[in-house]
C-alpha positions as CSV (number, residue, x, y, z in Angstrom):
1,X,83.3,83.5,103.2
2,X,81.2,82.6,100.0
3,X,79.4,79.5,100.4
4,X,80.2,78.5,96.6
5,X,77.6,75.3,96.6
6,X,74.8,77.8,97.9
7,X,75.3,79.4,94.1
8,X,75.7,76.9,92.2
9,X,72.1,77.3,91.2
10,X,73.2,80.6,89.5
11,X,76.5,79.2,88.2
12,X,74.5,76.5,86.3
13,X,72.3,78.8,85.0
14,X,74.8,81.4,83.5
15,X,76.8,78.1,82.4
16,X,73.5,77.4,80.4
17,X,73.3,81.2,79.1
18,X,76.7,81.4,77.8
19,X,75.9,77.6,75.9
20,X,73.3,79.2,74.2
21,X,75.1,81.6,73.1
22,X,78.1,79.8,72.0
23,X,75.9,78.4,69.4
24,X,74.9,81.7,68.6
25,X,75.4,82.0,64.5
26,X,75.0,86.0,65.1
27,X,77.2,85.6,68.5
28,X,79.5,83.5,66.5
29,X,80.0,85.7,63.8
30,X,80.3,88.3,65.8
31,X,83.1,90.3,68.0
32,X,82.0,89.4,71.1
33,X,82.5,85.6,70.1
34,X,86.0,85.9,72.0
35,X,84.8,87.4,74.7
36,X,81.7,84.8,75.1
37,X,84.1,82.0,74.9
38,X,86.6,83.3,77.9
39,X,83.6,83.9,79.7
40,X,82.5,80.2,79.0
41,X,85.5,78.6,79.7
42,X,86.0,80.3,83.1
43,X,82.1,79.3,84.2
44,X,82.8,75.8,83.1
45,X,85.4,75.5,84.9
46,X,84.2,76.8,88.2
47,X,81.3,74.5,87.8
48,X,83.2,71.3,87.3
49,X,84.9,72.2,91.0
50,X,81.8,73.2,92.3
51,X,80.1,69.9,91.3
52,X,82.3,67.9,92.6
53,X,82.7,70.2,95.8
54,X,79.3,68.9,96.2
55,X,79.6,65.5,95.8
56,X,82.8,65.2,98.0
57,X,80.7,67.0,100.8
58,X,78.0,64.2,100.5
59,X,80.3,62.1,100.9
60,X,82.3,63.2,103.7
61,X,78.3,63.0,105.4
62,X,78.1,59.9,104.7
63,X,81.2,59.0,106.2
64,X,80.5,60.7,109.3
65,X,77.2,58.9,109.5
66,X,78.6,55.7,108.9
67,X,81.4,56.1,111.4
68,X,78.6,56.8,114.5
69,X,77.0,53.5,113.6
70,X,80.0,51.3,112.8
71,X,81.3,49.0,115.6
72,X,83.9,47.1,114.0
73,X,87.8,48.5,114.7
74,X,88.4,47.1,111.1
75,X,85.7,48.6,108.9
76,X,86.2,52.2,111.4
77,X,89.8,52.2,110.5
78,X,88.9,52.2,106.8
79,X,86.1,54.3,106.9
80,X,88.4,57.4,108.7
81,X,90.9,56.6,106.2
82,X,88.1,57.5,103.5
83,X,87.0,60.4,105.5
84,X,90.6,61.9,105.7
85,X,91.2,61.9,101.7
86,X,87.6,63.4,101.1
87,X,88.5,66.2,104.2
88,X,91.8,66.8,102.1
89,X,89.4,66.8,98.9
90,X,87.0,69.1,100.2
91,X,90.1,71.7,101.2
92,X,91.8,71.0,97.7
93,X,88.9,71.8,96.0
94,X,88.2,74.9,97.5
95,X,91.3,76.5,96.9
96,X,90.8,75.5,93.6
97,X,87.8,77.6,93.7
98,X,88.7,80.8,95.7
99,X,91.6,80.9,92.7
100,X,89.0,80.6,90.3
101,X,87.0,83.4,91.6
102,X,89.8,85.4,92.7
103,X,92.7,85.4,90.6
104,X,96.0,86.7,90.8
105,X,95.9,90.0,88.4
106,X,98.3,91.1,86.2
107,X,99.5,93.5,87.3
108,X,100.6,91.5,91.0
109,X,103.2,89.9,88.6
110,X,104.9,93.5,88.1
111,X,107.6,94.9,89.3
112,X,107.2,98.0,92.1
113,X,107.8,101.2,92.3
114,X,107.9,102.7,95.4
115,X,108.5,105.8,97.4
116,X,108.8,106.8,100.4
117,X,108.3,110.4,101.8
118,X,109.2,111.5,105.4
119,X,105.7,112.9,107.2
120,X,105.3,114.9,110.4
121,X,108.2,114.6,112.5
122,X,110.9,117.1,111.3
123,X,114.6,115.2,111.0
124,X,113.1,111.8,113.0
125,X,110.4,111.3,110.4
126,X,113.5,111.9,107.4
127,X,115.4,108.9,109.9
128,X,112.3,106.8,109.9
129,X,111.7,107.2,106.1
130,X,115.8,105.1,105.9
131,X,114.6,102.7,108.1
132,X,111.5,102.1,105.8
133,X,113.9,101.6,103.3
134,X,116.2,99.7,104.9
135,X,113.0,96.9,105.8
136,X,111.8,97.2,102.1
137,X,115.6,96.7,100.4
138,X,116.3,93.7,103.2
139,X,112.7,91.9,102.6
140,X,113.8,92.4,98.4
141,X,116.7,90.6,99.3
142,X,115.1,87.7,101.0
143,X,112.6,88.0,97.8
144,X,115.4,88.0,95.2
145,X,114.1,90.9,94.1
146,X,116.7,93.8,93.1
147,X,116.6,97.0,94.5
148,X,117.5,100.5,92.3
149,X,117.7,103.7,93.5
150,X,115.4,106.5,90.9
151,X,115.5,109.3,93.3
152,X,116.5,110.5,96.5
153,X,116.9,113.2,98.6
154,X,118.9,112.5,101.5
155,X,119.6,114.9,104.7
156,X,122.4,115.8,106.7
157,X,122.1,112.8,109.3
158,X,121.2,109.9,107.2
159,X,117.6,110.3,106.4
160,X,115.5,110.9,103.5
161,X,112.9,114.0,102.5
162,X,111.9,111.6,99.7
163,X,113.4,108.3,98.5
164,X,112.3,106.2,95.7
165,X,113.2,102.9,94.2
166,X,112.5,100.0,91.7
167,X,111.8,96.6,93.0
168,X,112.4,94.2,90.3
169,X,111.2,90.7,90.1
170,X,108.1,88.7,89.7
171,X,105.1,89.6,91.8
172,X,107.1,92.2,93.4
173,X,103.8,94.7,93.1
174,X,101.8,91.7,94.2
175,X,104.0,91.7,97.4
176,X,104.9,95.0,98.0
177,X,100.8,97.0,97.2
178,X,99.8,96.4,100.6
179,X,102.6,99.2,102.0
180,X,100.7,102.0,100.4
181,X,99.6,104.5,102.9
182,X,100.5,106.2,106.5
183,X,103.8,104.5,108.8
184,X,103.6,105.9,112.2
185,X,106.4,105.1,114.5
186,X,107.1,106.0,118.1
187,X,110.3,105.8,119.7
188,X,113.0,108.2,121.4
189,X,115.3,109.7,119.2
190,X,118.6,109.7,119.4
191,X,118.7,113.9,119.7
192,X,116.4,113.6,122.6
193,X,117.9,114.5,125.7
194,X,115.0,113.9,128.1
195,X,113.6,110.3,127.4
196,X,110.2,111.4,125.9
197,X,108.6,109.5,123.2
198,X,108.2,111.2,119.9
199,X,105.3,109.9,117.5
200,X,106.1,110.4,113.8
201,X,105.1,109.4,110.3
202,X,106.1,108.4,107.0
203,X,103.9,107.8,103.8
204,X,104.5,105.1,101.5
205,X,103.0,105.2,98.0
206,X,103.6,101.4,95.5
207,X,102.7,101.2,92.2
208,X,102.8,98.6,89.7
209,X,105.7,99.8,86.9
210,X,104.1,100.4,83.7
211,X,105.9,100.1,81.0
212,X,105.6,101.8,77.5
213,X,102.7,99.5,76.1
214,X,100.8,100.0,79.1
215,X,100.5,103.5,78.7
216,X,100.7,106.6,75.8
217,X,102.2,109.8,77.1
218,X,102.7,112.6,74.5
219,X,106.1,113.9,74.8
220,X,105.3,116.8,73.5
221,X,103.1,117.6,76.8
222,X,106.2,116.5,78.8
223,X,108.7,119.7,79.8
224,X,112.0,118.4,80.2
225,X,114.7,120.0,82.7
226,X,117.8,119.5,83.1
227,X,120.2,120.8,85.9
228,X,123.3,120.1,88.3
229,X,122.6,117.6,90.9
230,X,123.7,118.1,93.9
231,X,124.2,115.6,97.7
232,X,122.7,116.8,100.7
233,X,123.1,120.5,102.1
234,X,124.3,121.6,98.2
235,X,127.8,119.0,98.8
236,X,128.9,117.3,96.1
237,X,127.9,119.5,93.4
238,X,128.0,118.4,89.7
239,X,129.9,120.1,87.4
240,X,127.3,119.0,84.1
241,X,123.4,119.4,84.1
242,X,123.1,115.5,85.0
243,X,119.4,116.5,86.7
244,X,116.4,115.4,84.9
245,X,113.1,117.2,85.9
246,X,109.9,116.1,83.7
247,X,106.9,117.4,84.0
248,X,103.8,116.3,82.7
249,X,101.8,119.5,81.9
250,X,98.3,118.4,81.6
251,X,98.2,116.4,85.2
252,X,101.1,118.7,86.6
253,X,102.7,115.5,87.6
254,X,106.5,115.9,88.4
255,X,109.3,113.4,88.9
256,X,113.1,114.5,89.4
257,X,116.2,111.9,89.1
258,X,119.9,113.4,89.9
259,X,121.1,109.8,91.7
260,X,122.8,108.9,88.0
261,X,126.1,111.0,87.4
262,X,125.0,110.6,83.5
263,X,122.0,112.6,82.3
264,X,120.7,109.6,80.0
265,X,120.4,107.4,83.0
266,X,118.3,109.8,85.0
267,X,116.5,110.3,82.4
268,X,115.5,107.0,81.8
269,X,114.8,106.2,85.7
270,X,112.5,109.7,85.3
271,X,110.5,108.4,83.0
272,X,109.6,104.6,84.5
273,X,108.2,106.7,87.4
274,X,106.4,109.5,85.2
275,X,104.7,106.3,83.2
276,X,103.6,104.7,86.7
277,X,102.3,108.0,88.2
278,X,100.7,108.7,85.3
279,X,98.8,105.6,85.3
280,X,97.7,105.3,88.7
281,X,96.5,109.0,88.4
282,X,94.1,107.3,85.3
283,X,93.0,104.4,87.3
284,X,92.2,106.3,90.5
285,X,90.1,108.7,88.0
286,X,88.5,105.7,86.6
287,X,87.8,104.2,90.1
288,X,86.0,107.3,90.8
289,X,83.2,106.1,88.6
290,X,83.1,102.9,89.4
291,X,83.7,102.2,93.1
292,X,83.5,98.4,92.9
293,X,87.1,98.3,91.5
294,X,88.4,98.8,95.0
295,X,85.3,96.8,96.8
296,X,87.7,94.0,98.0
297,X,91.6,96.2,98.4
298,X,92.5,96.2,102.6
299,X,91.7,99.7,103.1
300,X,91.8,102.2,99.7
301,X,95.6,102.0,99.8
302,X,94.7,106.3,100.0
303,X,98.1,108.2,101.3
304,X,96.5,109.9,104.1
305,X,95.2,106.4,105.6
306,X,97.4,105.5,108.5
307,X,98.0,102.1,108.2
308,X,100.6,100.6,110.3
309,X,102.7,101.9,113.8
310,X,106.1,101.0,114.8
311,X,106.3,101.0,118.7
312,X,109.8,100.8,120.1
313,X,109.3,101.2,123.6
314,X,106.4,97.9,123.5
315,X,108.8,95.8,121.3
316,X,105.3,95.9,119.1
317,X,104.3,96.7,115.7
318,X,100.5,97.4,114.3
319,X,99.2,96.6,111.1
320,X,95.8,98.5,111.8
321,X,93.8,97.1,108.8
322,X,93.5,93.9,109.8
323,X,94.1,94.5,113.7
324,X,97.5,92.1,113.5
325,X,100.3,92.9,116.4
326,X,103.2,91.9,116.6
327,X,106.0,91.4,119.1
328,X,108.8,91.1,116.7
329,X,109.9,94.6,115.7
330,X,113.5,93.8,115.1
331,X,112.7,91.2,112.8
332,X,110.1,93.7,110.8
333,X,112.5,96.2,110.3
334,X,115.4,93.5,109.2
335,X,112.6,92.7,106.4
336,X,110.8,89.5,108.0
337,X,107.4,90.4,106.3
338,X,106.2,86.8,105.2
339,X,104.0,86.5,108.1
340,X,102.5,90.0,108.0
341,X,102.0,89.8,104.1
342,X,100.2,86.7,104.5
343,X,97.6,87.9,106.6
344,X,96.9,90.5,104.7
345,X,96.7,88.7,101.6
346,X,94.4,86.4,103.5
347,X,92.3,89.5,104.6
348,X,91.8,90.6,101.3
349,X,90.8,87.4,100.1
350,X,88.1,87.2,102.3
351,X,86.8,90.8,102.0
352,X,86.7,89.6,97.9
353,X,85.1,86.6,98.8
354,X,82.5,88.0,100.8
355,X,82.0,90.8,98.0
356,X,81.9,88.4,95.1
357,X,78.7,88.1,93.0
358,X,77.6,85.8,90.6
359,X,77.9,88.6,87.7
360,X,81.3,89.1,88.7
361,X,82.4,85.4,86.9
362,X,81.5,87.5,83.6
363,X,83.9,90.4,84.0
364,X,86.5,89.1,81.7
């Protein structure tokens, strides 16, 4: 945890840096005036907490010291009285501070796209990708968040090759990010004669939706396909090339949508997960170059990294990033995620926290 009064030193001094150059004439005149100012404003107000972090900490001393001295019931009542408002202070002020230093991002407030693909485990893993869905669709419900299908490819018993949806509402990304990555679950399937515990695996992949202004994709490096969509095994066949394929020919990224009977509609769900997959593939290029990006994430969020196991037999489930078990498995998978989520978040805070420089206030 960052020890915020053990930098105020260096707060005050880049508070006196950026006054200097707020009075700038070249500064002011200048493009990087704006920029200045943010940067100003957000060190200001970090240093106002932190000063009086300060003060509320001498004083809770104080307190302390004049409660081991005090022998009157009357004046000790009062004085713990003092003490609890400046304890309250003191825990007030620094989550005022860690949301200073740590802000929610933009792109938390986002909606979600996610997808789910079925791993090693043959037609249990294609089972275990539904019940993923199942938890994700239930915990959007609790969330208020609505749920639409962009593609899908079911199998013959009720699971899914690949299924991908839209999670729509306010911080849905900010909810749903820390899914990316390996689900392992062991259990006995239903086609198991014997008893004997199969392990299998899902992957989960979230991105934040990005809408048009977020990204610029030339359509005319987009090949557009259209075809009959068809339900599982070939059933169900349509009779008009409903199927939209695009394919984006310079990162060879390709999305399919056949869940709409009406071509536009699939076309339009294909193309808020082209712009999403399109971005990330940006952002994990520009991460490449500068690793600090991902300094505080739990984990890398990477596909490959197994993240989380689903024991049946043990009634237990694993969040392996942060070493959190539970005993509640039925409530997981009916979408009770609150208590996991916050943990996580809390994990990532501190990782951040611990991470967090001084220069890092002037990264506006």
């Amino acid at each position: 945890m960052l020890d915020i009064l053990a930098e105020l030193p260096k707060i005050q001094e880049e508070y006196k840096e950026l006054e200097k150059k707020m009075g700038d004439p070249e500064v002011i005149e200048s493009n990087r005036y704006q920029t200045i100012s943010q940067q100003y404003a957000k060190v200001k107000e970090i240093l106002t907490r932190a000063e009086e972090l300060k003060e509320v900490k001498l004083r809770i001393e104080e307190n302390e010291e004049m409660l081991e001295a005090e022998d009157d019931e009357e004046m000790i009542e009062l004085i713990e009285e003092e003490l609890s408002e400046n304890r309250n202070r003191r825990q007030e002020l620094q989550e005022e501070v860690k949301d200073l230093l740590i802000p929610e991002s933009e792109e938390d407030k986002k909606n979600a796209i996610l997808e789910i693909r079925a791993g090693a485990g043959g037609d249990e893993s294609a089972l275990f990708a539904a019940d993923l869905l199942r938890l994700y669709s239930r915990y959007a419900d609790k969330q208020d968040f609505q749920v639409e299908t962009l593609e899908n490819r079911p199998t013959s018993i009720g699971g899914f090759t690949l299924v991908s949806i839209a999670i729509e509402g306010k911080g849905a990304y900010g909810k749903y990010k820390y899914e990316s990555g390996v689900h392992r679950v062991q259990r006995v399937p239903e086609t198991e004669s014997s008893g004997r515990i199969h392990t299998s695996t899902a992957t989960v992949a979230v991105l934040p939706e990005a809408e048009e202004v977020d990204v610029e994709i030339d359509r005319n490096e987009v090949r557009v396909d259209t075809f009959r969509s068809s339900g599982p095994g070939g059933q169900h066949a349509n009779v008009t090339d409903s199927a939209v394929r695009l394919t984006h020919e310079p990162t060879d990224i390709v999305v399919t949508c056949q869940d709409e009977s009406s071509q536009h509609k699939n076309r339009k769900k294909a193309w808020r997960v082209l712009r999403s997959r399109y971005k990330e593939k940006i952002e994990e290029a520009q991460a490449e170059k500068r690793d600090s990006k991902r300094r505080g994430q739990i984990g890398q969020g990477q596909r490959s990294e197994k993240i989380r196991t689903y024991n049946f037999p043990q009634n237990r489930v694993t969040d392996h990033r942060i070493n959190y078990t539970t005993h509640n498995l039925e409530g997981i998978l009916e979408g009770e995620l609150d208590e996991l989520f916050e943990e996580l978040i809390a994990a990532e805070e501190e990782k951040r926290l611990e991470n967090f420089e001084i220069e890092d206030l002037l990264d506006t």
